[in-house]
C-alpha positions, 0 to 999 in steps of 0.5 A: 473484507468489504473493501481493497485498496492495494491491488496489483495486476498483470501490468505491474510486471510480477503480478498476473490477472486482467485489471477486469478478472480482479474486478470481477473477482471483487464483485462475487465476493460481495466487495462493495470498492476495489481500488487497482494501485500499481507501482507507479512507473518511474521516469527513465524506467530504472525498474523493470519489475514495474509498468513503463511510463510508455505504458501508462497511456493504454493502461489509463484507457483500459482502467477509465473504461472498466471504472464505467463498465462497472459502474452501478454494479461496484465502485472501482477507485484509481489508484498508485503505489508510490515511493516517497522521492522528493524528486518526483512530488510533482509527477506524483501530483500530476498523476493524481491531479490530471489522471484522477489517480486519487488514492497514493499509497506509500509503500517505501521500498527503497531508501530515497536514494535508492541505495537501500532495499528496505526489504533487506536491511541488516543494521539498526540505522538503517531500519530507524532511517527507514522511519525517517523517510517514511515519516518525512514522506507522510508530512508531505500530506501527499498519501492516502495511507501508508502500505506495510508499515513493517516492512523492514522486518522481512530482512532485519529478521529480529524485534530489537530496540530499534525495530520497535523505536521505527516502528513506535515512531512511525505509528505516532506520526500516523496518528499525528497526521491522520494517516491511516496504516496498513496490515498487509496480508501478502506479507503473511501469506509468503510468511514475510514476517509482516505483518509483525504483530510485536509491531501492531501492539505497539499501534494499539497504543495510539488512536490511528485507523488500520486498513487490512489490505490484500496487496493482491498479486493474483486474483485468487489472494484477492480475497484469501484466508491471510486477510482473514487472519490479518482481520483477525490480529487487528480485532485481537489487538483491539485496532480500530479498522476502516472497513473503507476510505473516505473520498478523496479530493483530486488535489 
């Protein structure tokens, strides 16, 4: 791994570390970019396993300061993890517009009424409305690229026509798009059931670019065998990895 670019910190409220002991972490290991992508604080509050939108201000100030403290030694790039909410498209464009948060992953947790947990679907409709949602959501132009695609895995437990039929659409949409698909390696360090290699020999049939992201939660996954291993499955499966993103545009 030269590059990561899903990270968590302290501030998400259920991961630890400093912005700064990730970056600094990022440096010994020879990373060449990190991007810090917390789940984007939601209007209202509704989720208290996320920043607060009171919080973004002092967040802001810390993270610009060290992108300068570090300058020159390792590129630090802004970023969010965002659901796709239709609402909420234009607070996502002024956060990435305004604050200069280039890099938005999507990362569908919730269904976009937020009556789904898409980590713990039991019926076939739901996981292929999964798909939907994420794929409407990439239409949108408004990701840089799709966080644990599998996702759903880790509560519908089982490969069946369905699962494939989401995951084989979703795949096809990347491409189409030109959005590129991460192998998520938190999955497989808390034996999550993704990254689902069933799953990503079914990418291997299109020409789409995979990302191997450590979606650290503590400094010390950061750079941890699971991402090794998720390098690994891409290289068997013959997947076409970025080892790091093109530049964005602030719009």
């Amino acid at each position: 791994m030269t590059a990561n670019y899903h990270t968590h910190t302290r501030w998400c409220r259920h991961g630890s570390g400093e912005i700064e002991d990730y970056i600094k972490e990022a440096v010994v290991r020879g990373l060449s970019e990190l991007a810090i992508t917390e789940h984007v604080p939601l209007p209202g509050d509704p989720d208290s396993r996320r920043m607060y939108c009171g919080e973004l201000d002092a967040f802001d100030r810390e993270f610009n300061g060290l992108i300068k403290k570090y300058s020159g030694r390792i590129t630090v790039r802004k970023g969010l993890e965002c659901e796709y909410y239709p609402d909420l498209l234009g607070y996502y464009r002024d956060l990435k517009e305004k604050r200069g948060y280039e890099i938005l992953l999507l990362g569908q947790h919730t269904s976009i009424d937020r009556s789904l947990d898409n980590f713990a679907l039991s019926r076939p409709k739901e996981v292929l409305r999964y798909a939907d949602e994420v794929i409407e959501g990439l239409e949108t132009g408004l990701f840089t690229f799709l966080a644990h695609p599998d996702v759903p895995i880790a509560g519908y437990g089982r490969v069946d026509d369905a699962f494939l039929e989401a995951m084989d659409a979703i795949f096809s949409a990347c491409e189409r798009l030109g959005i590129p698909a991460e192998i998520n390696a938190n999955g497989l360090l808390h034996e999550r059931g993704y990254p689902c290699r069933e799953a990503w020999k079914l990418a291997a049939n299109y020409r789409l670019d995979c990302l191997v992201s450590a979606d650290a939660h503590h400094v010390e996954n950061l750079v941890c065998p699971s991402v090794g291993q998720c390098e690994a499955m891409a290289r068997e499966l013959g997947l076409t990895v970025l080892s790091r993103l093109p530049a964005c545009s602030p719009g």
